[in-house]
KOLPA-679209 format. One record per residue (C-alpha): residue number from 1; residue in one letter; y, x, z. Coordinates in nm, 2 decimals, padded with zeros to 4 digits, always signed. Layout:
% residues N
NUM A Y X Z
...
***
This chain:
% residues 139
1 X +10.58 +11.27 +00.51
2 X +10.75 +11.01 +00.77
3 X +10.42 +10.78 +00.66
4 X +10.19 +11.04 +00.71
5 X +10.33 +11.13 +01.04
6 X +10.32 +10.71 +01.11
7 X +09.94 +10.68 +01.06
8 X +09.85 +11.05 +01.27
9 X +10.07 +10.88 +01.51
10 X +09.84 +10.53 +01.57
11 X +09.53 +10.71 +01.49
12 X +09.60 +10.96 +01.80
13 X +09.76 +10.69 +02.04
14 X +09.41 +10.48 +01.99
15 X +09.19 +10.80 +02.02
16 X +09.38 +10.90 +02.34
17 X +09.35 +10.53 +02.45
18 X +08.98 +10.48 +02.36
19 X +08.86 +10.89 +02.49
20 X +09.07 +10.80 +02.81
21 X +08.89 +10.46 +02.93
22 X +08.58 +10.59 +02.82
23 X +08.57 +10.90 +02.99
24 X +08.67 +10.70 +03.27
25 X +08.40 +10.48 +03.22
26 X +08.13 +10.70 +03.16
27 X +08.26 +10.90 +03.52
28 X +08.27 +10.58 +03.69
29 X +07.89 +10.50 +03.65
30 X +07.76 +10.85 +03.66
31 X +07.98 +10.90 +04.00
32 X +07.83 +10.58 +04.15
33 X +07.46 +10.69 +04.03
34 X +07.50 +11.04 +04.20
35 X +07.41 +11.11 +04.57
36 X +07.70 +11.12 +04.85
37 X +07.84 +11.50 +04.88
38 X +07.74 +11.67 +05.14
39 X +07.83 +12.01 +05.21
40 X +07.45 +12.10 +05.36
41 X +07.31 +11.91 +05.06
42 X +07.56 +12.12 +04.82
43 X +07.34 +12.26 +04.54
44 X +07.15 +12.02 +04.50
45 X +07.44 +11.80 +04.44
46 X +07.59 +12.01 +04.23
47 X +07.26 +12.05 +04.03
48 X +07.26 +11.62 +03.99
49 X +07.61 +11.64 +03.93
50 X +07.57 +11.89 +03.62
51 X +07.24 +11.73 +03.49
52 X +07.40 +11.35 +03.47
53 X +07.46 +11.27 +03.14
54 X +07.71 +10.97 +03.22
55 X +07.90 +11.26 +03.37
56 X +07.88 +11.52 +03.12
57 X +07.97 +11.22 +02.83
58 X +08.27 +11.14 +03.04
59 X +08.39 +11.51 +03.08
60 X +08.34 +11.55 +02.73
61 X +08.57 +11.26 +02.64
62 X +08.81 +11.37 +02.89
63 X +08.83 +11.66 +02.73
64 X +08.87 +11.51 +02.39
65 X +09.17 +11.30 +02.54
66 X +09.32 +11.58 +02.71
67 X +09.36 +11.80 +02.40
68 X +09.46 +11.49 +02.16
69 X +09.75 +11.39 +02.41
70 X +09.87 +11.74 +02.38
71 X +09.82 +11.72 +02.00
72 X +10.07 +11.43 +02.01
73 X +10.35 +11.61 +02.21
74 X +10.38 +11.85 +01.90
75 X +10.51 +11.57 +01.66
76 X +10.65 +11.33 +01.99
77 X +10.85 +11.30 +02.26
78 X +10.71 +11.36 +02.60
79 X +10.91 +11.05 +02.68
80 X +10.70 +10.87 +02.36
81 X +10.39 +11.01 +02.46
82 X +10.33 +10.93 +02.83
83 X +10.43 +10.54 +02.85
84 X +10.27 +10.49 +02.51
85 X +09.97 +10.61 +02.60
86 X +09.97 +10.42 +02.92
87 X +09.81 +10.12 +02.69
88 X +09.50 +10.25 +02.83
89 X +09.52 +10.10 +03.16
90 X +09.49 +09.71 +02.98
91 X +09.16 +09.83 +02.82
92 X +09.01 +10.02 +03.18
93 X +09.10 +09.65 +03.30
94 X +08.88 +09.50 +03.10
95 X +08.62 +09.71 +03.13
96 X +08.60 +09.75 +03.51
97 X +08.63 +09.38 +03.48
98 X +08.35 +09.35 +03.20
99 X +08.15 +09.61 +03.22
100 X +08.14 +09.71 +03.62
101 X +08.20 +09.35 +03.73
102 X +08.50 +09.42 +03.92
103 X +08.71 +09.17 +04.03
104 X +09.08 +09.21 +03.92
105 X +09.33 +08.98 +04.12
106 X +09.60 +08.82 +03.96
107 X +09.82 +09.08 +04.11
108 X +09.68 +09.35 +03.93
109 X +09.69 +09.18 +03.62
110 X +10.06 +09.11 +03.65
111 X +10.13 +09.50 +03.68
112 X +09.86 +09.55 +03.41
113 X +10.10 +09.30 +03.20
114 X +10.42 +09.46 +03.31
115 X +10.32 +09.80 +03.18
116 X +10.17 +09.68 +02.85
117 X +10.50 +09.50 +02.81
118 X +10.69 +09.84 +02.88
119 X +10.45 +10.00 +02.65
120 X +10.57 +09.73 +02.35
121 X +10.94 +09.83 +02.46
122 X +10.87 +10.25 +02.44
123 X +10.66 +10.16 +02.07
124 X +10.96 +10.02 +01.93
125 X +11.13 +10.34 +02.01
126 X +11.17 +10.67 +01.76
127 X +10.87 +10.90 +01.84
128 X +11.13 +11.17 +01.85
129 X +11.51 +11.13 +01.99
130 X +11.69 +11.44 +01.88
131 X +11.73 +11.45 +01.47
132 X +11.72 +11.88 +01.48
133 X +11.34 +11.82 +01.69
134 X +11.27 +11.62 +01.37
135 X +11.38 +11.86 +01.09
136 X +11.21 +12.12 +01.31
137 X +11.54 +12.27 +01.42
138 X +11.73 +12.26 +01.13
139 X +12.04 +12.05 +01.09
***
């Protein structure tokens, strides 16, 4: 069971990683292909916005990331979940860097290494802290 629990565990924290950056990618490009808002202009940018696929792809990976990070807070810690997770910012560096040819100072990747380097720390950690939350309340 505790194996079991081990691989659902990495299999959700890289598809709540991967759905997050990619939504975030896909919203990025649709977002920059779609006309400036406008509140006289409104349907019809409501109409783009709806018929952009780049858009719709990222919504539907947001979604996907959304329901699987709530998945994990059934088996882990909220305190597990959230900086775990976080892992997600080293791959939306690279590609903002990669993909949308953003340039990342070496600021930005010092805090991008700080949190992966939290994010090793919180992995090391029990996915849950209180043994009755493990047993599912009983002692």
């Amino acid at each position: 069971m505790a194996m079991e629990l081990k691989y659902k565990n990495r299999l959700f924290i890289v598809l709540v990683v991967l759905t997050n950056t990619f939504g975030n990618l896909l919203l990025a490009i649709g977002l920059a292909r779609q006309p400036l808002f406008s509140f006289a202009g409104f349907w019809a940018y409501l109409l783009a916005f709806l018929s952009n696929g780049w858009i719709l792809g990222g919504i539907a990976l947001l979604t996907t990331w959304m329901l699987a990070q709530l998945s994990m807070y059934t088996w882990a810690d909220l305190t597990y979940v959230l900086p775990i997770t976080t892992s997600s910012y080293i791959v939306t560096a690279l590609l903002g860097r990669y993909v949308l040819n953003e340039p990342i100072s070496w600021t930005r990747w010092a805090g991008i290494f700080v949190i992966t380097a939290g994010v090793l720390l919180v992995a090391e950690t029990p996915l849950r802290t209180a043994v009755e939350t493990m047993l599912g309340g009983e002692e």
